[in-house]
C-alpha positions as CSV (number, residue, x, y, z in Angstrom):
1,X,98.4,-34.3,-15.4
2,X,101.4,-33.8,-17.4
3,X,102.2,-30.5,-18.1
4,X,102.3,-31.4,-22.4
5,X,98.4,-31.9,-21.8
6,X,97.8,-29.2,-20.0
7,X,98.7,-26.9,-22.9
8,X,96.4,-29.0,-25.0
9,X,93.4,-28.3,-22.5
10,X,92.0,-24.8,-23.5
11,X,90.0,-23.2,-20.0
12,X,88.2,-20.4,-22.1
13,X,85.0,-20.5,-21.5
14,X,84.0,-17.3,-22.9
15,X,82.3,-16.5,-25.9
16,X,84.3,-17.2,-29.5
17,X,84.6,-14.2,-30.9
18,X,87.1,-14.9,-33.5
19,X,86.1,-16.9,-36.6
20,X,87.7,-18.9,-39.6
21,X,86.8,-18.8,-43.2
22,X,84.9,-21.7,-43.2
23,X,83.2,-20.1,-40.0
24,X,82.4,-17.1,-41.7
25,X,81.1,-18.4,-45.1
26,X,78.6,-20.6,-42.9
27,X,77.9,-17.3,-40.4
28,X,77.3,-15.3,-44.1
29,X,75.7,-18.5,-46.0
30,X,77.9,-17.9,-48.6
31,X,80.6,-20.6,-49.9
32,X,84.3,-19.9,-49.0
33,X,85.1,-19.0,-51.9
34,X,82.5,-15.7,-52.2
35,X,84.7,-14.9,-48.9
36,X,88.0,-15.3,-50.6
37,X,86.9,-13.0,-53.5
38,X,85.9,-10.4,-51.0
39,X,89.1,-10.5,-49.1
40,X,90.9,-10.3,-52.6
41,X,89.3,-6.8,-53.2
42,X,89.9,-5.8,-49.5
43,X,85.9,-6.2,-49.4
44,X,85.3,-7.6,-46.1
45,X,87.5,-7.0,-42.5
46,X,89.6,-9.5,-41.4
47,X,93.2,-9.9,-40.5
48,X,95.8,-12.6,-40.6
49,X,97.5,-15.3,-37.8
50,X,100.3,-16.7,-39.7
51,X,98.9,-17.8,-43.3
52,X,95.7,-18.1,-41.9
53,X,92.8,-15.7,-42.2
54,X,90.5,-14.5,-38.8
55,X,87.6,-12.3,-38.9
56,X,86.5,-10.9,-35.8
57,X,82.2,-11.2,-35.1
58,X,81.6,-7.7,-34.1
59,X,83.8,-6.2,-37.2
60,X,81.4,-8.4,-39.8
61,X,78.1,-7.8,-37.8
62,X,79.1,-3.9,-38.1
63,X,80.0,-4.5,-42.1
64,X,76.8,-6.6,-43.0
65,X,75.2,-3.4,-41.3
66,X,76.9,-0.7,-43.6
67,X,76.1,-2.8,-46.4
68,X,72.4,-2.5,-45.6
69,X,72.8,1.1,-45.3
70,X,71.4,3.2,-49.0
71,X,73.9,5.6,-50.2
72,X,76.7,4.2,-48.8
C-alpha cells in the first residue's frame, strides 16, 4: 500500500464524538438553518475547524439538558 492511501484510510474505530451541522440538525430534528440561528446568538456550544463548524456530543446532550431545566 502506498503510503498516499494510507493517509486516506482512517483506523479510528472509536466512537464519533464530533458532529457537523447537518449531523446536529438531524441529532436535534431541527433544519440547519434553526442551528445556524442558534449559533448566530451564541445559543448553542460549538466551536470552529477552519470555516467549518463542530459541535462536540457530550457539550449538546449537557445543553439540551439545561434547557429542560425551569428557572434557568
Amino acid at each position: 500500500m502506498k503510503s498516499e492511501d494510507a493517509a486516506k484510510t482512517s483506523h479510528y474505530a472509536g466512537p464519533i464524538n464530533v458532529m457537523t451541522v447537518r449531523e446536529v440538525s438531524a441529532y436535534l430534528r431541527v433544519h440547519p438553518s434553526t442551528v445556524y440561528r442558534l449559533l448566530k446568538h451564541n445559543q448553542i456550544p460549538a466551536f470552529h475547524i477552519g470555516s467549518d463548524w463542530r459541535f462536540n456530543i457530550e457539550a449538546i446532550d449537557h445543553w439540551i439538558l439545561r434547557q429542560a431545566k425551569p428557572g434557568d
